[in-house]
VMD Tcl script that draws the C-alpha trace (Angstrom):
set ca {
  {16.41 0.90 21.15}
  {15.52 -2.55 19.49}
  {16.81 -2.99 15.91}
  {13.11 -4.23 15.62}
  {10.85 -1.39 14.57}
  {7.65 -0.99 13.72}
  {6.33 1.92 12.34}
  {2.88 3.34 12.14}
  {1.08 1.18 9.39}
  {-1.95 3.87 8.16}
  {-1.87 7.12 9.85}
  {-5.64 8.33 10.14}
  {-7.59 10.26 12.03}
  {-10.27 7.98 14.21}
  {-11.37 9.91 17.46}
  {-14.92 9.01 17.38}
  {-16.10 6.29 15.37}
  {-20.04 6.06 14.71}
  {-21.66 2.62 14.60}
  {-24.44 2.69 12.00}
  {-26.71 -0.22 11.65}
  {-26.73 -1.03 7.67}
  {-30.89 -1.75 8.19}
  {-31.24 1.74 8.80}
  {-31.01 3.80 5.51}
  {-32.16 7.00 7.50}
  {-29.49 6.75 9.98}
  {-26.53 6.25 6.79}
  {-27.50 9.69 5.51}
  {-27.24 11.37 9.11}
  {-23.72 9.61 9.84}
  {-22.52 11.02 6.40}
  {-23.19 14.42 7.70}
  {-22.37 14.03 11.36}
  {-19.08 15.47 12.53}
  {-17.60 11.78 13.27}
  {-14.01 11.05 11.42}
  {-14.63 7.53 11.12}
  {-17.91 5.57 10.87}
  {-18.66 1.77 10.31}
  {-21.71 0.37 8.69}
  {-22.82 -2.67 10.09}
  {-23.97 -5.88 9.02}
  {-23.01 -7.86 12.52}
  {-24.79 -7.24 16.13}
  {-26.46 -4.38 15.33}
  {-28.90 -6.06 12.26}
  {-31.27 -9.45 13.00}
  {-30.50 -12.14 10.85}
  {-33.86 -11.45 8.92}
  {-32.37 -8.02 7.87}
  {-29.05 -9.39 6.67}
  {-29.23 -9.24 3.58}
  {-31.18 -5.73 2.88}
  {-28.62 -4.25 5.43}
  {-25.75 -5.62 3.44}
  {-27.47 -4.15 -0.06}
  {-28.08 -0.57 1.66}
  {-24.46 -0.28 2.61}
  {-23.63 -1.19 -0.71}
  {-25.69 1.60 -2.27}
  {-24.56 3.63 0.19}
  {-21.48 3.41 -0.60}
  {-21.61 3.70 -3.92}
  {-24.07 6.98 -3.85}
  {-22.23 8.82 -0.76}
  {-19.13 10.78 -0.95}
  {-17.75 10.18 1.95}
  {-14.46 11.04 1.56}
  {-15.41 14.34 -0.05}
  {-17.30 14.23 3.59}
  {-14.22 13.95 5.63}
  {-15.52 10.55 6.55}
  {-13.43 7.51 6.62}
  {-15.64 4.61 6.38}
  {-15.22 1.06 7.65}
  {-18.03 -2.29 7.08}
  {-18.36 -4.67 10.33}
  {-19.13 -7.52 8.35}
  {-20.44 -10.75 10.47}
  {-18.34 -13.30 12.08}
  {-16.34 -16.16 10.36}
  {-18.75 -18.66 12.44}
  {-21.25 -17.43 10.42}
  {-22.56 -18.21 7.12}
  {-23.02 -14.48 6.21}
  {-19.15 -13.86 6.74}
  {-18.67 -14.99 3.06}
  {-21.11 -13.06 0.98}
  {-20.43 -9.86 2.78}
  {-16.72 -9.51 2.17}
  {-17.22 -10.87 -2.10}
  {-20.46 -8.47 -2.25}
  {-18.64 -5.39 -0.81}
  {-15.78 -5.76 -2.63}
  {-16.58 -6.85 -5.51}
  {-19.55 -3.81 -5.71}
  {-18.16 -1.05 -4.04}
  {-14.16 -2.11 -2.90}
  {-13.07 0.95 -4.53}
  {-14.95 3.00 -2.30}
  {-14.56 1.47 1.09}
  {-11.70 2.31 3.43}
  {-11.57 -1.19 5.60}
  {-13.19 -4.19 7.13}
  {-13.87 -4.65 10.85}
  {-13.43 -7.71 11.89}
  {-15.72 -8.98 14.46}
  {-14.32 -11.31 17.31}
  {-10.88 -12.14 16.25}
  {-9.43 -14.51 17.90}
  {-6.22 -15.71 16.09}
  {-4.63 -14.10 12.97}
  {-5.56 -16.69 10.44}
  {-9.21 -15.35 10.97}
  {-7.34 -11.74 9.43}
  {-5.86 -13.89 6.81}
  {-9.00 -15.61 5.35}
  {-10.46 -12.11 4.61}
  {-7.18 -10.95 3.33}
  {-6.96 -13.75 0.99}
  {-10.41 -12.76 -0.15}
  {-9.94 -9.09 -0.46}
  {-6.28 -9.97 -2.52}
  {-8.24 -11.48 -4.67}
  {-10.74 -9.97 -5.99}
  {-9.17 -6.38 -5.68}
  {-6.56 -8.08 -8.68}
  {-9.88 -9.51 -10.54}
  {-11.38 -6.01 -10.54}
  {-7.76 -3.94 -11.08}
  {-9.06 -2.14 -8.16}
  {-6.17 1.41 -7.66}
  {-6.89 1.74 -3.73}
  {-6.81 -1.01 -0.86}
  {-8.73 -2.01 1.63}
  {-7.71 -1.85 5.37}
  {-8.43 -4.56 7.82}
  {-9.00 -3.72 11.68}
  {-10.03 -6.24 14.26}
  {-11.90 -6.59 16.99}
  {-10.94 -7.78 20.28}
  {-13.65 -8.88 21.80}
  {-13.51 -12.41 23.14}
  {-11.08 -14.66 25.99}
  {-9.02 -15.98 22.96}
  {-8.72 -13.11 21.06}
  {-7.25 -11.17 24.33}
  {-5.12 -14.58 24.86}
  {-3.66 -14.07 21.15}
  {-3.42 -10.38 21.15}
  {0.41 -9.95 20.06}
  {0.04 -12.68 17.59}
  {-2.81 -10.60 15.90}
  {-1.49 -7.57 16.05}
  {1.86 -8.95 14.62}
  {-0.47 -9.82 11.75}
  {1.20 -8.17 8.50}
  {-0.39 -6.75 5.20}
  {-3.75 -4.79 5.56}
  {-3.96 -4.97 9.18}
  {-4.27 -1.48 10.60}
  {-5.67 -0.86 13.73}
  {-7.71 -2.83 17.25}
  {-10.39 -2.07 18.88}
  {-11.72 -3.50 21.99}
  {-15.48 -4.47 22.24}
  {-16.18 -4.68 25.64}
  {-19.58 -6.39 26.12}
  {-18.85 -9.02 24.18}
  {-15.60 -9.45 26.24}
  {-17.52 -9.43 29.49}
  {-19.63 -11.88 28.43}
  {-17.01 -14.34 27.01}
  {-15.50 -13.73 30.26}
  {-18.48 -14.11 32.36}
  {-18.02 -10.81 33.65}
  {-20.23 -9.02 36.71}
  {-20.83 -5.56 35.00}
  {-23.69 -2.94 35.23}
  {-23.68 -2.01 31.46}
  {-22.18 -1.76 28.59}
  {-18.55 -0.60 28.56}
  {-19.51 1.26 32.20}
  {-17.96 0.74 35.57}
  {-19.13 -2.41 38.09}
  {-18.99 -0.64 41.85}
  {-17.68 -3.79 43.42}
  {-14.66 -3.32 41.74}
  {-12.07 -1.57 42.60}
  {-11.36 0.68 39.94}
  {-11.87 0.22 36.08}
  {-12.55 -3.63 35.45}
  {-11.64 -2.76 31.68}
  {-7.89 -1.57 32.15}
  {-5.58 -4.41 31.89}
  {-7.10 -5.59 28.66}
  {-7.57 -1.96 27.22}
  {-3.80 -1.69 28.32}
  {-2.62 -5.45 26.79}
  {-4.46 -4.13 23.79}
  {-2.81 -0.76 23.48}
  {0.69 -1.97 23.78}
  {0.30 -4.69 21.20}
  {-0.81 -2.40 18.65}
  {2.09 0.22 19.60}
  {4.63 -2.85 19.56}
  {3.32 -3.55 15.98}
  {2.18 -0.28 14.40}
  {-1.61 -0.19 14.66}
  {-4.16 2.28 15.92}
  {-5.36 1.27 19.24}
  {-9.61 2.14 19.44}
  {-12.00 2.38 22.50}
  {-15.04 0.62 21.38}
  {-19.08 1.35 23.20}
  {-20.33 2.98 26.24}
  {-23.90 1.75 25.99}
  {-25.91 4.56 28.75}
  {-25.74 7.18 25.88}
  {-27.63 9.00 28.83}
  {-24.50 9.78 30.45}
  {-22.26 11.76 29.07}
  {-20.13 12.21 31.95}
  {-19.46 8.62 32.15}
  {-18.81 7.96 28.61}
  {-16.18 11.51 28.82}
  {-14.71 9.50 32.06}
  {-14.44 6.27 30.15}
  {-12.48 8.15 26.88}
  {-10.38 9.58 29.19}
  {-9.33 6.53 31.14}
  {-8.58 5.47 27.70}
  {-6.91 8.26 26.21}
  {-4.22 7.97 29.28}
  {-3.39 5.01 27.99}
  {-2.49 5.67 24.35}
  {-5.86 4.90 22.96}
  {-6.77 6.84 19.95}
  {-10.44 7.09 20.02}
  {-13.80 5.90 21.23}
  {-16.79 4.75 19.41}
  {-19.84 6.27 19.10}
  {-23.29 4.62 19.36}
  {-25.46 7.60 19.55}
  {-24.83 11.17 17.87}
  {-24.32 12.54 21.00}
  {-21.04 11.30 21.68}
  {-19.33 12.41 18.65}
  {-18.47 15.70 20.27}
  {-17.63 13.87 23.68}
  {-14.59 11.63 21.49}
  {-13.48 14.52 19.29}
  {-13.24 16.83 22.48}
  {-11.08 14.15 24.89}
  {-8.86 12.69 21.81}
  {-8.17 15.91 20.31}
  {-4.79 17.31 22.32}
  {-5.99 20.70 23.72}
  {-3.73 24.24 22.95}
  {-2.37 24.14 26.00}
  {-0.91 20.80 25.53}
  {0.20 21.82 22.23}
  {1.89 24.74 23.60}
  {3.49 22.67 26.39}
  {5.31 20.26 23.63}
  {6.33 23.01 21.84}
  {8.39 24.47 24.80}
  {9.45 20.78 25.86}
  {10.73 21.00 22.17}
  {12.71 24.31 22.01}
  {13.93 23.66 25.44}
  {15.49 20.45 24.80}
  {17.32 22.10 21.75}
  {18.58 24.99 23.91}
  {20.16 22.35 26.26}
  {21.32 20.84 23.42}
  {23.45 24.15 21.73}
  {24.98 24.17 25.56}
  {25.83 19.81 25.27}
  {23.02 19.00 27.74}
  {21.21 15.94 27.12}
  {18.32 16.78 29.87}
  {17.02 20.64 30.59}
  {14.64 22.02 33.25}
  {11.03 23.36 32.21}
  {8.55 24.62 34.70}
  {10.48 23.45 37.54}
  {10.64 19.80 36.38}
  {13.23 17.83 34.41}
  {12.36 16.90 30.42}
  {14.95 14.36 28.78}
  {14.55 12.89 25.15}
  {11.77 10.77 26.95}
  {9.98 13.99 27.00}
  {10.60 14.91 23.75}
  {9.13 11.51 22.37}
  {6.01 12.17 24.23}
  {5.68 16.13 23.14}
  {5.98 15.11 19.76}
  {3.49 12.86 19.78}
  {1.05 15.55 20.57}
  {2.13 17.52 17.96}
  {1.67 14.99 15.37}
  {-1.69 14.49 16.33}
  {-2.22 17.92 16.68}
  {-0.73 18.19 13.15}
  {-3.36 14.89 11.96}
  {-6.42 16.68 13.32}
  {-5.98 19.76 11.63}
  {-4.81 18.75 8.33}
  {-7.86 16.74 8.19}
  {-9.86 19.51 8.93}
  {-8.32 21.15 5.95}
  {-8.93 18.87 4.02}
  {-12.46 18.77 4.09}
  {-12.83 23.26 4.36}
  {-10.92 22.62 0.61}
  {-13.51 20.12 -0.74}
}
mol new
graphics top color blue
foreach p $ca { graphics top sphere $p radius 0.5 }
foreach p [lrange $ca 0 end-1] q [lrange $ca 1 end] { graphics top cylinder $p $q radius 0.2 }
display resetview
């Protein structure tokens, strides 16, 4: 093992993320009650440039009026892209307004870590002008040629940075990609399109401590497709999936939640390995196949999510 470590930055619970447009005031009420762990408000692709502004107030008030954490909701802002002029005003309004009561900042089309930085330095600053007690989180999102090229160098990004997510149609169209829809599967190729740069993006944020996220599957028609999709994802590491329609809340928290068999399986990878431990083995047999501390690594991962998931899930049956 490397004497360079990194350990998981922010441990939280993201298996389906719901994507909220900020212009809909409606829709902000339903996500706070939906059964999604995580859902971002947002000011970028989903809101026309006329509704900018009155999105950006609404998710203010929102914020403000909501208890989302008494929800069990953790609760992110996409703001709009650095090219933009809207970038600006939407971190210094949100923080300065409601800072205190938002859990982080996507990050739209990173594509090297200075972008990160230049809402960092904001955030730094005004969270000492307003003696704010809780921090923001930054995530990014990968979702152009350059910010695939630069991957490791964002992820290695220190500070607030907690987690990546990949937005796929914007990546297909950087790269001039052939695809069908959204975050689906083109037939003339062989296999998933989307898995070398879900699987660059994945190991970057294990290398560095971040949460790795699945972002859209646009034909919200097919649920098959967008369960096939999470679970492509899911067998690489990936945490969770976005949502863009109700629907597929249940679809993310069903693949990315580890099932009681699996549970049960780590468990007896677990007390096996200490059995062969007691006798000085450093390997054992289970169910006819070998386990080694490789195996144990990998059971107790599922436990600890198994653990995550239910202690949120506590957490809210206290509130």
């Amino acid at each position: 093992m490397s004497h360079t470590i990194h350990h998981l930055r922010k441990l939280r619970v993201q298996r389906s993320e719901l994507a909220v447009p900020g212009s809909n005031e409606e829709m902000i009420l339903k996500a706070a009650n939906s059964a999604a762990d995580y859902v971002f408000l947002d000011i970028e692709d989903a809101v026309a440039p006329p509704d900018k502004e009155r999105a950006r107030a609404n998710i203010i008030r929102a914020l403000n009026e909501i208890d989302w954490r008494g929800r069990g909701k953790t609760v992110s802002v996409r703001i709009n892209g650095l090219d933009t002029h809207y970038m600006y005003r939407d971190v210094v309004d949100l923080m300065e307004q409601a800072g205190d009561r938002l859990d982080t900042i996507l990050v739209p089309k990173v594509g090297v870590p200075a972008d990160l930085y230049m809402v960092d330095a904001i955030c730094n600053q005004i969270e000492m002008a307003k003696g704010y007690k809780t921090r923001v989180g930054l995530e990014a999102l990968i979702e152009t040629a350059l910010g695939m090229a630069n991957v490791e160098a964002i992820a290695a990004y220190p500070h607030r940075l907690e987690a990546l997510h990949f937005g796929v149609a914007d990546y297909a169209a950087f790269n001039k990609a052939r695809t069908v829809n959204i975050g689906g599967l083109n037939p003339d190729y062989p296999g998933d399109q989307w898995h070398f740069a879900l699987s660059r993006m994945t190991v970057a944020c294990r290398a560095y401590g971040l949460r790795p996220i699945d972002g859209p599957f646009g034909d919200f028609s097919d649920p098959e497709g967008y369960r096939a999709a999470a679970r492509r994802a899911a067998a690489l590491g990936i945490e969770g999936k976005w949502a863009i329609h109700p629907s597929q809340i249940a679809l993310a928290n069903e693949v990315f939640s580890p099932l009681p068999a699996e549970v049960t399986k780590a468990e007896r990878i677990i007390s096996a390995l200490k059995e062969a431990e007691a006798q000085g083995k450093g390997a054992a047999s289970l169910d006819g196949k070998m386990i080694d501390a490789a195996s144990e690594r990998m059971a107790r991962n599922v436990i600890a999510t198994s653990d995550a998931i239910r202690a949120a899930a506590q957490a809210i049956a206290a509130e």
